[in-house]
N, C-alpha and C positions, 0 to 999 in steps of 0.2 A: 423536454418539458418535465420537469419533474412534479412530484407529486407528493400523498399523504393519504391515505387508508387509515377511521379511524372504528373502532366495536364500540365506542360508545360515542350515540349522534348527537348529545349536546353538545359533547368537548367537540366533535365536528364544525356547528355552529359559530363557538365562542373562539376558537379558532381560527374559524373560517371571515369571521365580522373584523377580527387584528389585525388578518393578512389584508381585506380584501381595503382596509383605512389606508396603506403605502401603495394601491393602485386598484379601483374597485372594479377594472376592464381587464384585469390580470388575473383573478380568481373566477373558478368556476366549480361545483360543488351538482357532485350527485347523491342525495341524502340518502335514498332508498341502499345505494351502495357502501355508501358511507366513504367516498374517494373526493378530494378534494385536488384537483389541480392549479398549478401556481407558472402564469406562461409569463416568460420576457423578465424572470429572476425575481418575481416578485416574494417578498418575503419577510415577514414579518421582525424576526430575529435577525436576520442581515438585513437594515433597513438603506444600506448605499448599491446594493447588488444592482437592485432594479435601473435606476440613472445612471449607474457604469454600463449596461447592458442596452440602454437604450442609444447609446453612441454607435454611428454608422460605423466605426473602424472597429466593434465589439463584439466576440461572439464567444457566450457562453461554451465553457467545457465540460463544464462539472455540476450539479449542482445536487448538493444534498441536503433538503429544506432541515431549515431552521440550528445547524451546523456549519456547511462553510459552502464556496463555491471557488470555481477558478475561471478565470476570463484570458481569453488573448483577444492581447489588441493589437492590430495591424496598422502602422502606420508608416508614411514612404520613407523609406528606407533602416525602418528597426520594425523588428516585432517582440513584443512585450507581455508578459502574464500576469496578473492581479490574481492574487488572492485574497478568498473575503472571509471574515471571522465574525463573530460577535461582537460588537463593538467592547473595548475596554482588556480584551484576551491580551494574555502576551503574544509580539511579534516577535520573529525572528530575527538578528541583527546579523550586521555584515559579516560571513565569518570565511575567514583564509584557514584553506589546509593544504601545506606541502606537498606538492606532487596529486592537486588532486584540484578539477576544474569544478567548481560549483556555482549555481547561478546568482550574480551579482544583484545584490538589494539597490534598486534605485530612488524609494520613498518609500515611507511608511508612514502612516495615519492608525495611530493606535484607540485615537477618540472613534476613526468610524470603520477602524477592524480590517484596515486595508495594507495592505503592501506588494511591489511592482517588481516585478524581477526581470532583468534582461535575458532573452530568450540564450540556451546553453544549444552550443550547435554540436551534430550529430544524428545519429539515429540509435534509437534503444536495439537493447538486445534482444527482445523481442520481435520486434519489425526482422532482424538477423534472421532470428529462427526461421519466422514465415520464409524466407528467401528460400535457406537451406531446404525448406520440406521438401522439396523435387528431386533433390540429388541424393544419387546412392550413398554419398557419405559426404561427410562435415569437408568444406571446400578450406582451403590455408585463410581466406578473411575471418570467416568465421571463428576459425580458430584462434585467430589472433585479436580479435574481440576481446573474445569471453579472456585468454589471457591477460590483455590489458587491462581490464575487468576486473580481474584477482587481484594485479597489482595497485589496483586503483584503491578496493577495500581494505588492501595489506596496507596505504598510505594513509586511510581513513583510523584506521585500528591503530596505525603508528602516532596518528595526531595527537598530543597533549588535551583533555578535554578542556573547556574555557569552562570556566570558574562559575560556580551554581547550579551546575547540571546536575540533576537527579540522577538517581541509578534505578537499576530493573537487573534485577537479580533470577534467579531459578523461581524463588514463591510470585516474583510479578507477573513471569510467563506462565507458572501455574494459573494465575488470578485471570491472566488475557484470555487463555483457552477454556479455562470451567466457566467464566460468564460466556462464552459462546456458543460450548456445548448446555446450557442453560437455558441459551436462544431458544435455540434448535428442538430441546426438548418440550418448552415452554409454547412454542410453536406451532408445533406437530410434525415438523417440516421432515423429518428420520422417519422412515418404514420399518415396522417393525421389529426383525431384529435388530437394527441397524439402532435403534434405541440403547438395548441392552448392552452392545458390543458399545457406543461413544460411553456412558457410563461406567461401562468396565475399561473400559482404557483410561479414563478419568483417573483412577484409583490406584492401575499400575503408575501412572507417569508424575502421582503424587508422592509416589516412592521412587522412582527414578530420578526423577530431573530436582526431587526435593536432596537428592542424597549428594548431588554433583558439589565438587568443590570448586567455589569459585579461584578463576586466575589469580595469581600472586599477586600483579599489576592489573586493574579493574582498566580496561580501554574505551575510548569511543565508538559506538553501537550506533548503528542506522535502526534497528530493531521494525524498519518495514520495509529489508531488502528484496527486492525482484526485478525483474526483466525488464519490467519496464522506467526502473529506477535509476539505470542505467544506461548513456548515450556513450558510441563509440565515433570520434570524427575521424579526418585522416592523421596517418601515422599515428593510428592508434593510440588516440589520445583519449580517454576517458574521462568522461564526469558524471555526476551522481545529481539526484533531484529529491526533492522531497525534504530534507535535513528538520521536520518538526519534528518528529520523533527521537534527535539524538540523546542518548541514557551513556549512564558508566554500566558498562555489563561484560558479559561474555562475549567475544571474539565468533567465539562456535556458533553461536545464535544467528548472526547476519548469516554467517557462511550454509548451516545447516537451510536455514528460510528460502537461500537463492537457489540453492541445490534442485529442493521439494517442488520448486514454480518450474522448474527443469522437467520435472517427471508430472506435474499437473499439464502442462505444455501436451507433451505426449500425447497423455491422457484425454486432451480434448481436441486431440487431431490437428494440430497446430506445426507439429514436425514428426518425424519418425521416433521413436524411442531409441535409435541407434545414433539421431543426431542431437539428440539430448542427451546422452551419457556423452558421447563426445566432447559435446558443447562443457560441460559438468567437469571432464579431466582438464581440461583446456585449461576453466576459473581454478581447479585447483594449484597445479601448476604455477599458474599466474601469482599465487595466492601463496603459497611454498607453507601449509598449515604443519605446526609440529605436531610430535607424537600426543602430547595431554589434550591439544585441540582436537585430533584425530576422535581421539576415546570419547568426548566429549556429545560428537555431533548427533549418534544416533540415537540419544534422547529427545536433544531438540530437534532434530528432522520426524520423531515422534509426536509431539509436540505440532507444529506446524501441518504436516499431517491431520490431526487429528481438528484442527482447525479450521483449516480448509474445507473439510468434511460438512462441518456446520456452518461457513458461510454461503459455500456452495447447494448447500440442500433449499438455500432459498429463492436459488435462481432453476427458473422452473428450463432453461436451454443446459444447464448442466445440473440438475438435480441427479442425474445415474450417477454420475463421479462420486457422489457420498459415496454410498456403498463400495469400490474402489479404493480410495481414500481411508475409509478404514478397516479394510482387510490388511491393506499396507501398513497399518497401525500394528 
């Protein structure tokens, strides 16, 4: 069920009278709190979420009001995912990448912010990990995962980008991580020193990662690479999810990001640290990075890092990891 927390109770109100006009059995609002909950997808800003959600074969995945949400649908013999947008957003179109499985666009509805994807078979590398955490060391699947893994993003980064894609350079990743360590501070959500150190790292990484020189050839970037972005099925075949985010950028950037969700893993007791560095040679490997990628990555594994830091300081089950997170910084 998701929801909304607001510090000022009118916009609570005016708010809460928008949502509750697309389903008035769907809202429920504690003022004293100022929390507004929103059951069964209702939602103002995605005004189709709710009637996809009310279908018997429907069940909400995701839902992040008044931004987007994702549905599977189950039906005999396919199962299927919606994703929902604000009506009028750009969707994503069909798109083929050599050597690399991604999930097939079956409609899209750009008037009501919708589009359907055939579900991509497999299991993420994450679900992998959990397996692994019992054994003294990284088992040969696993390893050949995360290999195929590497190879998969080595096919993604080899792809030609399609024509209109924006780029995300060194100052864009600057721009991602200071509006989040801005969050964070804006928030309160950092203890103490843990203030002063996201701050000062700020400042180094605007000098680091502002100095880095981009690739010769600008490549295609997933730029919200992790674990769970990627499915391994048999004969280690791998595909990739998520593909809104694709930018012309740095190579290092996906690579450093997938690394970091490696050692955040660890970090929140999810496998051993022994099987996350494992896991992490494996993608490399797989991934065969050159020397200038090499030099490049422990800026942006700074970088990510230091990001993590401030999104995690808001979830009150891994709030300790800040502090962690940027000592690693």
């Amino acid at each position: 069920m998701a929801g909304q927390w607001f510090a000022d109770r009118g916009r609570l109100r005016t708010v809460a009278e928008q949502t509750a006009a697309v389903a008035p059995d769907g809202v429920s609002c504690d003022a004293e709190a100022g929390v507004m909950l929103q059951r069964r997808g209702v939602d103002r800003r995605l005004p189709a979420l709710a009637g996809i959600v009310a279908d018997e074969e429907a069940a909400l995945v995701v839902h992040r009001p008044e931004r987007r949400a994702v549905v599977r649908r189950t039906r005999p013999g396919a199962t299927t995912y919606l994703k929902v947008v604000r009506p009028g957003r750009a969707l994503p179109a069909t798109l083929e990448l050599p050597g690399l499985r991604v999930p097939a666009v079956l409609a899209s509805e750009p008037a009501q912010g919708t589009v359907e994807y055939a579900e991509l078979a497999g299991r993420t590398l994450h679900d992998l990990l959990g397996d692994a955490g019992l054994a003294a060391d990284v088992d040969i699947t696993l390893s050949r995962a995360f290999h195929a893994a590497g190879r998969a993003v080595r096919a993604l980064h080899s792809a030609p980008p399609p024509p209109g894609l924006g780029d995300h350079g060194p100052d864009d990743e600057i721009a991602v991580t200071t509006r989040w360590v801005d969050h964070a501070l804006a928030h309160g959500v950092l203890d103490g020193s843990d203030r002063a150190e996201a701050v000062d790292a700020v400042a180094v990484l605007v000098r680091e990662v502002g100095a880095l020189v981009p690739p010769f050839t600008p490549a295609l970037v997933h730029r919200d690479l992790h674990d769970k972005q990627i499915l391994v099925a048999e004969e280690d075949d791998a595909g990739l999810l998520d593909l809104d985010t694709l930018a012309v950028g740095d190579q290092a950037l996906d690579v450093a990001n997938l690394l970091v969700h490696l050692e955040l893993r660890a970090l929140q007791g999810h496998c051993p640290a022994d099987v996350a560095g494992a896991a992490g040679d494996a993608f490399l490997t797989g991934y065969g990075p050159d020397r200038a990628l090499q030099e490049r990555l422990g800026a942006y594994a700074a970088t990510t890092r230091l990001r993590l830091a401030c999104v995690y300081a808001f979830r009150p089950r891994w709030h300790h990891l800040a502090a962690e997170l940027l000592r690693a910084v």
